[in-house]
C-alpha positions in Angstrom: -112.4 -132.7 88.2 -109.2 -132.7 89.9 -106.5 -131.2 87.2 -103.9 -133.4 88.8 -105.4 -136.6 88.1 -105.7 -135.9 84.2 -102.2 -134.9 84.3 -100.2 -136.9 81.4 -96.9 -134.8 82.1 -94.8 -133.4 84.8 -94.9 -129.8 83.1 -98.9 -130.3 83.9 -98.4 -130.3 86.9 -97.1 -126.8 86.8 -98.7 -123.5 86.4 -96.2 -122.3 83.8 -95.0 -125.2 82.1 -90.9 -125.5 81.6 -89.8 -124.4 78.5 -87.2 -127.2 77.1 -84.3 -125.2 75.2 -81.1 -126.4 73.5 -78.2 -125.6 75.5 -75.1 -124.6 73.5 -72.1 -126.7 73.5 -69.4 -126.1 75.5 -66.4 -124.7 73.2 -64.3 -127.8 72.8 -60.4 -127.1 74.0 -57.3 -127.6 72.1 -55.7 -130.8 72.0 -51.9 -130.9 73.6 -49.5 -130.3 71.2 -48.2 -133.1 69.1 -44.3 -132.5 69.8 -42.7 -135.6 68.4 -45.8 -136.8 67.2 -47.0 -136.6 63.6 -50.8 -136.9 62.3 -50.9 -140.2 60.3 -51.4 -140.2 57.0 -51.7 -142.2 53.8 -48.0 -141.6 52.5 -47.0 -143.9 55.9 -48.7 -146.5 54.9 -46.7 -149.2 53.6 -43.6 -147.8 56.4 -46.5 -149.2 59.0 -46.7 -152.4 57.6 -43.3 -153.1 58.3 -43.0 -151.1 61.6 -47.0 -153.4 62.8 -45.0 -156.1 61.5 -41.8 -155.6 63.7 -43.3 -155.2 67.0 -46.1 -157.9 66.7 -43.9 -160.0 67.3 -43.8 -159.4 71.0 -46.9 -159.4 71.1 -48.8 -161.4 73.6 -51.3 -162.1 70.9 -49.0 -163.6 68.5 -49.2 -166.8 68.6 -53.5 -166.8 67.9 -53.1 -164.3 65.2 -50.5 -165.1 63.8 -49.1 -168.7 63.8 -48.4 -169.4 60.3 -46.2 -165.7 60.1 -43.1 -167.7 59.6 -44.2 -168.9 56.3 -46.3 -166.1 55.5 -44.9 -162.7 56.5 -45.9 -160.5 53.7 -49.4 -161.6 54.3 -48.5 -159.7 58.0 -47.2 -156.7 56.7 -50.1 -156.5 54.2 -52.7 -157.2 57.2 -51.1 -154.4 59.0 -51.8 -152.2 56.3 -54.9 -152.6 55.5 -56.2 -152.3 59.4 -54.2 -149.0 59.2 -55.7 -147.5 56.0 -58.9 -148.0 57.7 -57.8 -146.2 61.1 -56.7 -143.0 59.3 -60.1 -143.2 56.9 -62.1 -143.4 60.0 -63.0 -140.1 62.0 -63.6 -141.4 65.0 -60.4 -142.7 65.5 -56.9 -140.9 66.1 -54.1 -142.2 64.7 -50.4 -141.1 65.5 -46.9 -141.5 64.6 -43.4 -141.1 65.9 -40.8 -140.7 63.6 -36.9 -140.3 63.8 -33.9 -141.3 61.2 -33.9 -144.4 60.0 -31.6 -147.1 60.7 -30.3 -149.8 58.0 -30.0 -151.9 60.2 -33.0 -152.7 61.9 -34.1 -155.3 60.0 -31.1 -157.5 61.7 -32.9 -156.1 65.2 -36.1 -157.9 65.6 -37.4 -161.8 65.6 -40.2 -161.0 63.8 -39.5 -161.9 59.7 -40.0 -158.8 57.3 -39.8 -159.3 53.4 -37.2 -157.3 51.3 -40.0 -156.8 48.8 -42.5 -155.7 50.8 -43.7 -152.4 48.8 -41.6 -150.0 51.0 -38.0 -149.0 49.5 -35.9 -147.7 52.6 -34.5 -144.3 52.5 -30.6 -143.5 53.2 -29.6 -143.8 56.5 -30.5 -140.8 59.1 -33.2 -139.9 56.6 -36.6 -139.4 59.0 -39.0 -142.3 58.7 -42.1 -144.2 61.1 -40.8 -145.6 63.9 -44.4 -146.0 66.0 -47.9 -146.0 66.0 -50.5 -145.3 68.5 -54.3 -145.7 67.7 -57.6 -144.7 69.6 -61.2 -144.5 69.2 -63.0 -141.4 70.3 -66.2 -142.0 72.5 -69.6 -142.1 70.5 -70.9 -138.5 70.1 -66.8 -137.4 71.1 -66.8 -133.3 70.2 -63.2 -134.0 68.7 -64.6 -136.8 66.1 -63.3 -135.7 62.9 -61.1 -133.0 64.5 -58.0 -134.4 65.2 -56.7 -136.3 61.4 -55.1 -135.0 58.4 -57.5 -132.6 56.4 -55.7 -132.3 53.0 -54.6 -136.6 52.2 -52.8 -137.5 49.5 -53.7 -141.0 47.5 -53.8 -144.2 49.4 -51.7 -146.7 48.3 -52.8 -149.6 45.8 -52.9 -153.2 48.3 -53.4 -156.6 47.4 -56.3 -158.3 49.0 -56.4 -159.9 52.2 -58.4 -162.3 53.5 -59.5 -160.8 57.1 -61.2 -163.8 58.2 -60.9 -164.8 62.1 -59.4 -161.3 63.2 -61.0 -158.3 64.8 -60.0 -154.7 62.9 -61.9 -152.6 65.3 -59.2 -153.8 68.2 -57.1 -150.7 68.6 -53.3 -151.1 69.5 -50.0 -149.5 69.6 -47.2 -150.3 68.2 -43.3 -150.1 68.6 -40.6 -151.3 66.1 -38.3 -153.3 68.1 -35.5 -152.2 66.5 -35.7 -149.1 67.8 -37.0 -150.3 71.2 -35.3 -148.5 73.9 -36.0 -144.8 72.8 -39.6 -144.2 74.2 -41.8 -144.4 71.4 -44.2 -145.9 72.7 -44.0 -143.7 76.3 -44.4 -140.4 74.2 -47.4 -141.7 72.2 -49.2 -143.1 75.6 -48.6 -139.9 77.6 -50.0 -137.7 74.2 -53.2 -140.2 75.1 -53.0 -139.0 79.0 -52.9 -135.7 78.4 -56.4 -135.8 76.0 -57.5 -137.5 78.5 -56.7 -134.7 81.4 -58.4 -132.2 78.5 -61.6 -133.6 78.3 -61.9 -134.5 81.4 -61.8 -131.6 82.6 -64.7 -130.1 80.2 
């Protein structure tokens, strides 16, 4: 009988079949350096909130997220929050901030309405604080899931509940206080993003 026609594989075909073996991984490269940037972490928080809160409203997704933020901002700021937590408790996301001394009075700055009692107490001024955010999800099977986050947390902070209905928390966005709009915030956190991206690429 011919042997060919039996032949359920393509190693049959062969007189020495191949022998499938694991290749190792390539050694996965450092990420750029963080610079201005900071590793997110729980302590920053309730500071997002307000800083989320501050530049969505120049947002062009404002007015179908958010119509009713006039008459309920803290709902906003504890939206914000809570789709933050979630960003630094994931792996397979990075999440960034910038920070630089904090101004009194940038609450006068932007259009968007942030409570007083919002769970944040400011600091004096010039102390650092959050000024921007940038978010992004690693690819599925990324070697840097789990690589690039804050190893040693402290506690998360107690939020109310929110009612997530109608909005999409996997969305990843970046975000830029407006009150300190002007000092490229959000050009350092996108060109952090460009770099990775030259990295990997390049593996």
């Amino acid at each position: 009988m011919d042997p060919l026609a039996t032949a359920q594989t393509p190693d049959q075909y062969l007189a020495f079949p191949i022998q499938h073996q694991q290749l190792p991984r390539p050694k996965m490269t450092l990420p750029p350096p963080l610079g201005r940037l900071r590793l997110a972490s729980p302590e920053n928080i309730l500071r997002l909130g307000v800083v989320c809160t501050s530049g969505f409203r120049y947002s062009e997704h404002f007015i179908w997220e958010r119509t009713a933020h006039d008459r309920h901002p803290r709902s906003t700021v504890t939206f914000f929050r809570h789709e933050v937590a979630e960003f630094i408790k994931n792996p397979e996301f990075i999440a960034l901030v910038a920070v630089d001394a904090y101004d009194p009075d940038e609450s006068s700055k932007p259009e968007a309405i942030k409570p007083v009692d919002n769970g944040w107490t400011p600091p004096p001024a010039g102390i650092p604080v959050v000024v921007g955010l940038g978010i992004w999800r690693l690819q599925p099977g990324s070697s840097r899931v789990g690589s690039i986050r804050m190893k040693r947390v402290g506690p998360y902070p107690e939020l109310p509940d929110h009612n997530f209905k109608g909005l999409n928390q996997k969305r990843s966005k970046a975000f830029e206080d407006a009150a300190i709009e002007g000092r490229n915030y959000s050009f350092t956190i996108a060109k952090w993003s460009v770099k990775l991206t030259d990295i990997n690429n390049d593996n």
